[in-house]
N, C-alpha and C positions, 0 to 999 in steps of 0.2 A: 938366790936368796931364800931366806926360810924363814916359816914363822914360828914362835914362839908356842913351846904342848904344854896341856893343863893335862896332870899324871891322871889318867879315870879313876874313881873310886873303886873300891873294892870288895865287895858281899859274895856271899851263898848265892850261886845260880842254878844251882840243882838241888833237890831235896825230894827223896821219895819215903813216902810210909808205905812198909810193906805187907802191914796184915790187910790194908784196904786197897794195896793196887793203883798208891793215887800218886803222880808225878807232878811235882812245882816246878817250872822255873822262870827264873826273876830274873830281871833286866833291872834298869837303872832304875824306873817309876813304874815297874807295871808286874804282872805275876801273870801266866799261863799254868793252866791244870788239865792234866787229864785223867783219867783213870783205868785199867788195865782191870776187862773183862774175861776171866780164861774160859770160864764157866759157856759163855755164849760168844767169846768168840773174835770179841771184839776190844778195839779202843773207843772210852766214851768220852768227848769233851766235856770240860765241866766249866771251865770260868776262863778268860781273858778279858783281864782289864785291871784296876787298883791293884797295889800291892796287899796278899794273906800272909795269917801264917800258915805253915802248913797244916797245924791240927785242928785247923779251921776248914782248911782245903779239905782234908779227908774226911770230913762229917759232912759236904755239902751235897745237897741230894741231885741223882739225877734225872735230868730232866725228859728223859726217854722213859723212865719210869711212871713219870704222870702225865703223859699221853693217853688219851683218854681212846683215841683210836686204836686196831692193831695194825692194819695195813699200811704202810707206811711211816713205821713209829719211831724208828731206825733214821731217818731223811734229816738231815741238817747236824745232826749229833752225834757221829761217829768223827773220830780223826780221819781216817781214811777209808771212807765207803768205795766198796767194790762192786763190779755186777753179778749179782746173784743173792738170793734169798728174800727176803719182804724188804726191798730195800727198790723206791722206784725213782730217786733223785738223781742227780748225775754223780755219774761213778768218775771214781779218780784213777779206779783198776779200772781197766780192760782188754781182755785177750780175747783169743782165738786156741785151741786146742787144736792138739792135730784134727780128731774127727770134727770138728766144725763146732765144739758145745762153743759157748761163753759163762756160764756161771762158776765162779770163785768163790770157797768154802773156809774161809778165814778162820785159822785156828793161832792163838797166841803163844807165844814162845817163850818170851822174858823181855828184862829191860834190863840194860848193860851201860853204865858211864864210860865213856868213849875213854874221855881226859878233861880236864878242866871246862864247866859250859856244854857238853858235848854230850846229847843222850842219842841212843837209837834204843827202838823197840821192835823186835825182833816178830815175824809174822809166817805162818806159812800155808797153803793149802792143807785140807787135811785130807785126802786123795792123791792129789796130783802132782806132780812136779815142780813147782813152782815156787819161789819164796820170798819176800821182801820186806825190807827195816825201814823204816821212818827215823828221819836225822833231824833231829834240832839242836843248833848250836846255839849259844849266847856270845856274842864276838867281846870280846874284852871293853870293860866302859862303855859300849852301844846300849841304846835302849830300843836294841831290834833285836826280834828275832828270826835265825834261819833256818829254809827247813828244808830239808831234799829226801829223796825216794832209791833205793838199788833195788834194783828186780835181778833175783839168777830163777836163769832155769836149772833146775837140780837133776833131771833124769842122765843117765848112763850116755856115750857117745854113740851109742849107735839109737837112739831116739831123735823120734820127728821134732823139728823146729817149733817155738810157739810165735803168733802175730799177737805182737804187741798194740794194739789199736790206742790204748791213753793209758797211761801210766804219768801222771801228774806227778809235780811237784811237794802240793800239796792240797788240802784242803783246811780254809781256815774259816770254822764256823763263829758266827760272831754269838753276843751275849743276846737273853731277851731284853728286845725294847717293843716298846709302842709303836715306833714312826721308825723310817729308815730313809734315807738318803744318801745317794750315789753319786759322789765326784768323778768325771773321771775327763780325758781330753781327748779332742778329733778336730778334723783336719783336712789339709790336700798340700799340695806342694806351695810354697810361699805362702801357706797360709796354718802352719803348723800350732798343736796345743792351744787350742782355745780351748779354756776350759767350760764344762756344761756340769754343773745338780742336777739331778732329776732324781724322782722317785721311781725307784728300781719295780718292775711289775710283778706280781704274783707268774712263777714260773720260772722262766730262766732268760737272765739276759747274759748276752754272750759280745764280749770283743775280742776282736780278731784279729789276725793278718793271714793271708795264703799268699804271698808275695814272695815269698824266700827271705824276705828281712823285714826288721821290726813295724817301719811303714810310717809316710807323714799322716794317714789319716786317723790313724791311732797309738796307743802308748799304755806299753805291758804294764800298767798300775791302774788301782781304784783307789777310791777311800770313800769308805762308809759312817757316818753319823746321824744321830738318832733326829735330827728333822731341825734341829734350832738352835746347831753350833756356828760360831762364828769364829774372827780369823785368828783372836788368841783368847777365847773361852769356850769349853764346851767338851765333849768327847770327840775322839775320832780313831776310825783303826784304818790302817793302810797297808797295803799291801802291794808288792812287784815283782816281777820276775826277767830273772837273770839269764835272760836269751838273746840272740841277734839274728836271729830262724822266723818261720814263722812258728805263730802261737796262737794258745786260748785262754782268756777269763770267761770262767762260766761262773755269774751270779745268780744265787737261785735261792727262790725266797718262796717259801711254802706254803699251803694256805692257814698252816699252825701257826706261823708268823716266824718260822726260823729262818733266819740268814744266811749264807755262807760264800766263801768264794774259791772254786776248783781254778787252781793256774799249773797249765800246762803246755810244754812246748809242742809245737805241731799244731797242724787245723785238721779235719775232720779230715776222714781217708788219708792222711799219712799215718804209716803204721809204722814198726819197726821187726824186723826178724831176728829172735833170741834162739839161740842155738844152744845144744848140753854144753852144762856149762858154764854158760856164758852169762856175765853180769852187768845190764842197763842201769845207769848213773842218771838220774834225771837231773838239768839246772839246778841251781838255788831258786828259790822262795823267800822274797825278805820281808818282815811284816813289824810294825807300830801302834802300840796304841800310846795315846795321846791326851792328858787332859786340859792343852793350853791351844785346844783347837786347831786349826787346821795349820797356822804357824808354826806352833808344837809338835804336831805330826812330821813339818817342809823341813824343821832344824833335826830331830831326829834321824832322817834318811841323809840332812846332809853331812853331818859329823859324821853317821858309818859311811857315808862313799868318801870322805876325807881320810877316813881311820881306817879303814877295809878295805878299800877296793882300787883306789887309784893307785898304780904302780908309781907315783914319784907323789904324794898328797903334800909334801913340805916345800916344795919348789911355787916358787911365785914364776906363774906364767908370765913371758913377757910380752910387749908391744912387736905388734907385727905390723909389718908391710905385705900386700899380696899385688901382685902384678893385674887381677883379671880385668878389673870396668877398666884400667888404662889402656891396655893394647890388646884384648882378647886372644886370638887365635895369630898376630901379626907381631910376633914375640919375636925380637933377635937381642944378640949379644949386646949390640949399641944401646937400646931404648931400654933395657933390663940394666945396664949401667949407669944412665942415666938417672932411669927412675929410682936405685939404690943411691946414689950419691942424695938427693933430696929425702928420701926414708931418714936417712942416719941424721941427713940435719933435721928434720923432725925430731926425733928422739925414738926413734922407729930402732927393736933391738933383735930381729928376725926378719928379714927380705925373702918373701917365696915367691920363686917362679911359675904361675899357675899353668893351665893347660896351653898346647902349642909346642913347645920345647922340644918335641921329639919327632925321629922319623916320617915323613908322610903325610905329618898334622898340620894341612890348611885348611882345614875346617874341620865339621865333625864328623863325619864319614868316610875318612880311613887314616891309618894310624896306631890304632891303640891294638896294641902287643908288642909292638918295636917299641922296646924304651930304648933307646939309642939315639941322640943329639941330634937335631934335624942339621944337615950338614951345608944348607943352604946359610940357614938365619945362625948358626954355631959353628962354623966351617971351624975355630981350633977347639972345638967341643965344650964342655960347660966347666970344665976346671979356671980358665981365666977370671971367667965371673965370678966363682964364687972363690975365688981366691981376693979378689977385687971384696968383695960384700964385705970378705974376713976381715979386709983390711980397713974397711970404716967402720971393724966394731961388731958386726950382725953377723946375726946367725946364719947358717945358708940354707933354705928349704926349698922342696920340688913339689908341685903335683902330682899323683899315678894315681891311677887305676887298673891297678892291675889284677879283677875279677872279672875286666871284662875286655871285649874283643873287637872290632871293627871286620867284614867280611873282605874289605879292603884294606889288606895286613900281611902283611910276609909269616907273622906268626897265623894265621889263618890257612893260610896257601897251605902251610905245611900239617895242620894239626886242624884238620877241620872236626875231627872225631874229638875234640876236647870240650868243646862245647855244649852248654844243657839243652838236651833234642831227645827228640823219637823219631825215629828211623822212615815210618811214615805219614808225619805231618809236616806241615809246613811252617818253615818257622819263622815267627813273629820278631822283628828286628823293631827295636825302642829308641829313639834317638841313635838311629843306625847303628843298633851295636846288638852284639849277645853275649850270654854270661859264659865266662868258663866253669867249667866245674869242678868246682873247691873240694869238690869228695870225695875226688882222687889223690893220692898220693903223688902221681908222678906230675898232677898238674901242680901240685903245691912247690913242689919240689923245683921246677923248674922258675915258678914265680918267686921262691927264697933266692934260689940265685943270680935271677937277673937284679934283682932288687941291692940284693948284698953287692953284686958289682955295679951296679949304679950308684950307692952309697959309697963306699971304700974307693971307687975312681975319684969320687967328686968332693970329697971330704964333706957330705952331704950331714945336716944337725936336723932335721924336720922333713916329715913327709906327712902331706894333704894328702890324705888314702878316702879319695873318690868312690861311689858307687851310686853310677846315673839311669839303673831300670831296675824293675820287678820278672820275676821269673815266668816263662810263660813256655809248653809242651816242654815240662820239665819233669825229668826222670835220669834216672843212676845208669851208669854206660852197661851195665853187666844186666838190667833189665828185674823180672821177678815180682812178684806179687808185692814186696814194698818197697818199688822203684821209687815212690813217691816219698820216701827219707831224704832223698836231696834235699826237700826245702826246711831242712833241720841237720843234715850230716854238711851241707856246704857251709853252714857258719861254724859248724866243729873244723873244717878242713880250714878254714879262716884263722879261727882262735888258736889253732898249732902255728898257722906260720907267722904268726905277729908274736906268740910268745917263743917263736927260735930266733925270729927276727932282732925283738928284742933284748934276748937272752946272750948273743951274739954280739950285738952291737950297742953296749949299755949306754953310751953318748945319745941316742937314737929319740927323740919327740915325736910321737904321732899325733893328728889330729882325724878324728873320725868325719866325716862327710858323704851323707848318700842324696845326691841331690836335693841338700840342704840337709833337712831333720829326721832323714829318712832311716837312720840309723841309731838309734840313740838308747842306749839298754843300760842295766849294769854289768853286763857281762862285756861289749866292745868298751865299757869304762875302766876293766880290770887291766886292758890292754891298749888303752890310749889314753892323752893326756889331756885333752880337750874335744867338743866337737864342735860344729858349725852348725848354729842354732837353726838357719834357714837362709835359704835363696834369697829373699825378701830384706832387703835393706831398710826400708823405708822406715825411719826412726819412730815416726807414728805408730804403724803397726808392730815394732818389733817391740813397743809396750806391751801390747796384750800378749805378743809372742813369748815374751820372758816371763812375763806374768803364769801363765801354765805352763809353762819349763820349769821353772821353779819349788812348784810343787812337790816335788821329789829331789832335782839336781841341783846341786849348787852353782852361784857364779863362777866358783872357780873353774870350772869347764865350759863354760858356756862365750863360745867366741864370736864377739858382735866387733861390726866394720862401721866407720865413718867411709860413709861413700859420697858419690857426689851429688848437688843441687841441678835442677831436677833430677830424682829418682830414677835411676832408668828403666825401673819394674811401672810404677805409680806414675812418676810424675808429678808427683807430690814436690813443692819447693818448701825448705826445711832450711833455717839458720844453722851455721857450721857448731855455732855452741849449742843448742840441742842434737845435732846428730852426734856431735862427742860425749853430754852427758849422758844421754842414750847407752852408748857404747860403753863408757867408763865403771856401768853396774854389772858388769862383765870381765870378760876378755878382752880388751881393747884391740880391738883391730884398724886398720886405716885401709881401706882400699879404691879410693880413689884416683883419678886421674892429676898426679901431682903436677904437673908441666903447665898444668891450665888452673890452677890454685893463683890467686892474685896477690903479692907481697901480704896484705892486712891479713886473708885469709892463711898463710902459713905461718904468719907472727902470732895470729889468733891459735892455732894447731901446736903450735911450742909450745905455748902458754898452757894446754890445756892437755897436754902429755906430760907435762912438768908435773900440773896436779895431779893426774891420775897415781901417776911413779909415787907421788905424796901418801898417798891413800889406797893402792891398790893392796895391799894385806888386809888393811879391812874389808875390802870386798870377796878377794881370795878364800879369805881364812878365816871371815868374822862371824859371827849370827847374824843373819839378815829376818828381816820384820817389814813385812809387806802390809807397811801404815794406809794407804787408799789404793785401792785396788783400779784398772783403767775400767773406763764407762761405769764410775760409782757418782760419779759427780765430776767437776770444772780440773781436777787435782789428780795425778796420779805421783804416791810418794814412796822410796824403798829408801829402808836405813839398815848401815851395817855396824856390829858395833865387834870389838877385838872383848874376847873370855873374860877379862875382868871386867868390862866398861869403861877403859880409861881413857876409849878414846872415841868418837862418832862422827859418821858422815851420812848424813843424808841428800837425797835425791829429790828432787821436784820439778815435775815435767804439768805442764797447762799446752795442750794439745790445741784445744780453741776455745775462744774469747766469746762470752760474752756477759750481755749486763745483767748483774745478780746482787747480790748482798755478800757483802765480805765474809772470805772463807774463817770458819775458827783457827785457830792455832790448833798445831800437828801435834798431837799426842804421842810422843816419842814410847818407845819398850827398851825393857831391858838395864835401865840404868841405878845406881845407886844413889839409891831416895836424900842420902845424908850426907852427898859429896857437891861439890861446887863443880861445873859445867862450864867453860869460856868459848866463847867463839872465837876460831883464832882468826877470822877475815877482819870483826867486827870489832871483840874484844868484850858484846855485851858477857854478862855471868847469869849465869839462873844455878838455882838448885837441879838436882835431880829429881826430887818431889815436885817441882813447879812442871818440868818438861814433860813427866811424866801425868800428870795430875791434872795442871789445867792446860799447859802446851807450848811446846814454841813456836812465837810469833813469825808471822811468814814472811821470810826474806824480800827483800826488793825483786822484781823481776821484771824483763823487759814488757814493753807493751806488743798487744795485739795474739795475733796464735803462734802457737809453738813457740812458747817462752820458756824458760827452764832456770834452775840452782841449785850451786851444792853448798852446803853446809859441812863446815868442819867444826866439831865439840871436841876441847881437851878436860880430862877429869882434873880442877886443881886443888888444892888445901885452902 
């Protein structure tokens, strides 16, 4: 199924004056400036935020000019500040020369229109070899903007290599204000995107990953606002990067009062070796500014990972079934047929078989690299079953993981040299396994084909693509002063074989998964179709879990499970209708143990699959508007509304009860003030100026904690 496109409008996204050097370009609500110094040297920032015009742009003064210091005058106001010269902020360049210097003599070149939206400005040492363009696109109807970095080294082939040490994406300095505050979210396993404000400290604040992937404790984006924006008024600029490696945000706020934020892929000590040459592509950089607050800013990134980035954006994800809290690792052909017969009478429209399924897998400590049907519990292999799934209707999905390895594994025995090591350490096993290494060709090579023939055997529609540790005495087989690119060249060796994969096998759905949220980018989003928000079921928590997911990703990725009463993380006991409302502002998933569902609770389960299927495009595909946020008060409320507002659902979750004064009416968004509103449960009518204005009254809802309700609004005449 697909939803319904509203065409983008259409303007001027580039515009340069060229006796002043000064470059516009506009997005949907907002303008970026720079200006083009030949003279010294440089690019200077000038404005991001409101829409100019441009002969406005090109009279506006710069701000490095009235720096009243000299040392340091250069720090927050350059596009792309490098190391060398009066320059002592964090650099975006940094090399290594052969004889050991580091300072970079930036001379400018030109500015060139790529093609529609599409500038680079063109840079080079003026000494040395070395040269590199700045890209910003405008992606068609987005109101973002993206930006990336090529670095070549220019000298002759028979010249020494340069060490790449950071060559950022970008740097994006913000505008002067007064106050500054820094969104941004952290975490640990099951306990993913919680969001934190804080005011950012004079110097530099930096987030990370050294893990080899993106990481549950944190999340390649910020967002900055001048101290007293709120959730649909006020400024906001945001920015992410488009990695699945590790990476850096460096925030860095000076004591002039300039802002900025350098994102680059890689953590400190990984460097890259550029050869004659040879040309370094860094990630995208995608950035918003926003003036409807930080809501403003969440629908902004969501419509470009709709419009941009997701390889299927028009497909309504469907209801899944996943085999794990039923039968974990004690998977066979019978109990997986079983529990697919009750899926389909659900209304369940994908059956995945989670871990267990394969070779050797009776627990977690050995198994993984044989994907080959455990011949015990699958003795005629996995085609019956999902020939069976096909036939009630549903899709057929598998679990793998196939980055990583078991040391108890037939693929191990044979290829123990595949694996991320140094030769003389000892290596660190994470849930008894270790990584392969995705930065080799031949290991990719080999994990495309075992995958393509587990697909094409099994008439396979979905694969759960796993990743359950973090990298540790991790370095490149071939060895060399930046062994340490694996934890950036193994998600590139990734992103080839999911885009041959998919290129291959166009039928093919992925969902990303690294021990819950541990993977979550826009770059594994350009190559999957969903991911798995976290470990963490428990409907309670996975409020506030959506809640900073949100921030940037849309529902339409975001795949939450009804699972069972007690929790089996928490513990927590939770009525079956708030774990599905829960789940419904999402990806609806169901993973429970169906067998042990009591008739009411699977009559309740239909009932409430039915509505999802009802309303699931506007969750999918709609603007969502995060009305009370969790731990603001008694209410946590999310509304989704489809591009005209013809139609609305909202959400309300009361986690726990107690005695207060009644809540006001919900101050609905987004709607049209001069049209008529029905509830279609109720049938009551309001305007759109009343929902909006003074509010709608709150639905009936069960007594005591963890009570929940959806509302459905039709626009009528």
């Amino acid at each position: 199924m697909s939803a319904p496109q509203t065409p983008p409008p259409r303007y001027e996204t580039v515009e340069i004056d060229h006796p002043s050097g000064t470059v516009l370009l506009r997005t949907a609500a907002s303008c970026y400036v720079l200006r083009l110094d030949t003279a010294a040297g440089t690019v200077r920032h000038i404005h991001w935020g409101a829409p100019l015009p441009l002969a406005d742009a090109a009279r506006l003064p710069d701000w490095a000019d009235h720096d009243n210091s000299f040392a340091g005058r250069l720090d927050g106001v350059e596009e792309y500040p490098v190391e060398g010269g009066a320059r002592f902020g964090t650099p975006a360049l940094e090399v290594r020369f052969a004889d050991g210097s580091s300072p970079v003599e930036p001379q400018v070149e030109g500015v060139r229109i790529v093609d529609e939206g599409h500038l680079a400005v063109s840079l080079r040492d003026r000494a040395r070899p070395l040269a590199w363009e700045l890209h910003y696109r405008v992606p068609p109807g987005a109101d973002v903007i993206e930006r990336w970095t090529e670095l070549t080294h220019t000298a002759g082939p028979d010249a020494p290599a340069l060490l790449v040490l950071r060559c950022a994406s970008a740097h994006w300095p913000m505008p002067p204000r007064h106050a500054w505050r820094l969104s941004s979210v952290h975490g640990g396993w099951s306990s993913e995107s919680r969001l934190e404000r804080s005011v950012p400290a004079v110097g530099e604040t930096t987030l990370t990953s050294r893990r080899g992937h993106t990481g549950h404790h944190a999340n390649p984006w910020v967002m900055l606002d001048p101290g007293h924006t709120g959730e649909e008024y006020g400024e906001v600029w945001a920015t992410a990067l488009a990695t699945s490696g590790s990476w850096r945000l460096t925030i860095q706020r000076t004591a002039a009062g300039r802002v900025g934020v350098v994102a680059s892929r890689g953590h400190e000590g990984v460097g890259v070796s550029l050869e004659p040459g040879q040309r370094h592509r860094t990630p995208v950089s995608v950035a918003a500014y926003a003036t409807g607050g930080f809501g403003g800013a969440s629908r902004a990134f969501h419509t470009y990972v709709r419009r941009h980035v997701l390889p299927h954006p028009h497909e309504t994800r469907p209801v899944l079934y996943n085999s794990w809290e039923a039968t974990s690792f004690e998977v066979s052909e019978e109990n997986q047929r079983a529990l697919a017969r009750r899926a389909a009478a659900l209304g369940a429209e994908l059956f995945v078989v989670d871990d267990g399924w394969f070779a050797g897998r009776d627990d977690d400590r050995s198994g993984l690299g044989d994907w080959t049907p455990h011949r015990r519990r699958f003795p005629r292999g996995l085609r019956p079953l999902a020939d069976e799934v096909h036939g009630l209707g549903m899709a057929f999905g598998l679990w793998v993981e196939p980055e990583m390895v078991n040391a108890d594994s037939d693929l191990y025995r044979r290829h123990p040299d595949w694996v991320l090591h140094l030769p003389d350490r000892s290596p660190t096993e994470l849930r008894h396994q270790l990584v392969l290494d995705f930065s080799r060709q031949d290991v990719t090579d080999w994990a495309y084909g075992r995958l393509r023939e587990l697909v094409d055997a099994n008439d396979v529609d979905f694969l759960k693509w796993d990743f359950n540790r973090s990298f540790t005495e991790a370095g490149v087989h071939a060895g060399g002063r930046d062994a340490r690119r694996v934890y950036v060249e193994h998600a590139e060796g990734l992103n080839r074989l999911l885009d041959r994969l998919r290129a291959d096998v166009p039928h093919l759905r992925v969902e990303s998964c690294a021990g819950g949220g541990g993977r979550i980018d826009l770059s594994i989003l350009r190559r999957t179709d969903q991911v798995w928000t976290s470990d963490n079921t428990d409907a309670v928590d996975r409020l506030t879990i959506h809640h900073g997911f949100s921030q940037v990703y849309p529902a339409a990725v975001m795949s939450a499970w009804v699972t069972d009463s007690p929790n089996p993380l928490t513990g927590r006991k939770v009525p079956l209708r708030f774990r599905f409302h829960c789940a419904m502002a999402g990806v609806l998933g169901i993973g429970g143990d169906l067998t042990r569902w009591t008739p009411e609770e699977t009559h309740e389960a239909e009932r409430l699959v039915t509505l999802y299927k009802d309303i699931r495009d506007l969750v999918q595909h709609g603007h969502q508007y995060r009305l009370l946020a969790p731990g603001d008060g008694p209410l946590t409320a999310v509304q989704y509304a489809d591009a005209e507002a013809e139609r609305v659902v909202v959400f309300l979750w009361r986690p726990t009860t107690s005695f207060t004064s009644a809540h006001p009416p919900l101050r609905l968004r987004g709607l049209d003030a001069t049209a008529g509103y029905r509830d279609e449960d109720t049938g009551a009518q309001w305007s759109g100026a009343t929902l909006t204005g003074f509010g709608l009254p709150l639905p009936d809802m069960p007594p005591g904690d963890c009570s929940s309700a959806v509302v459905r609004l039709r626009r009528h005449d």
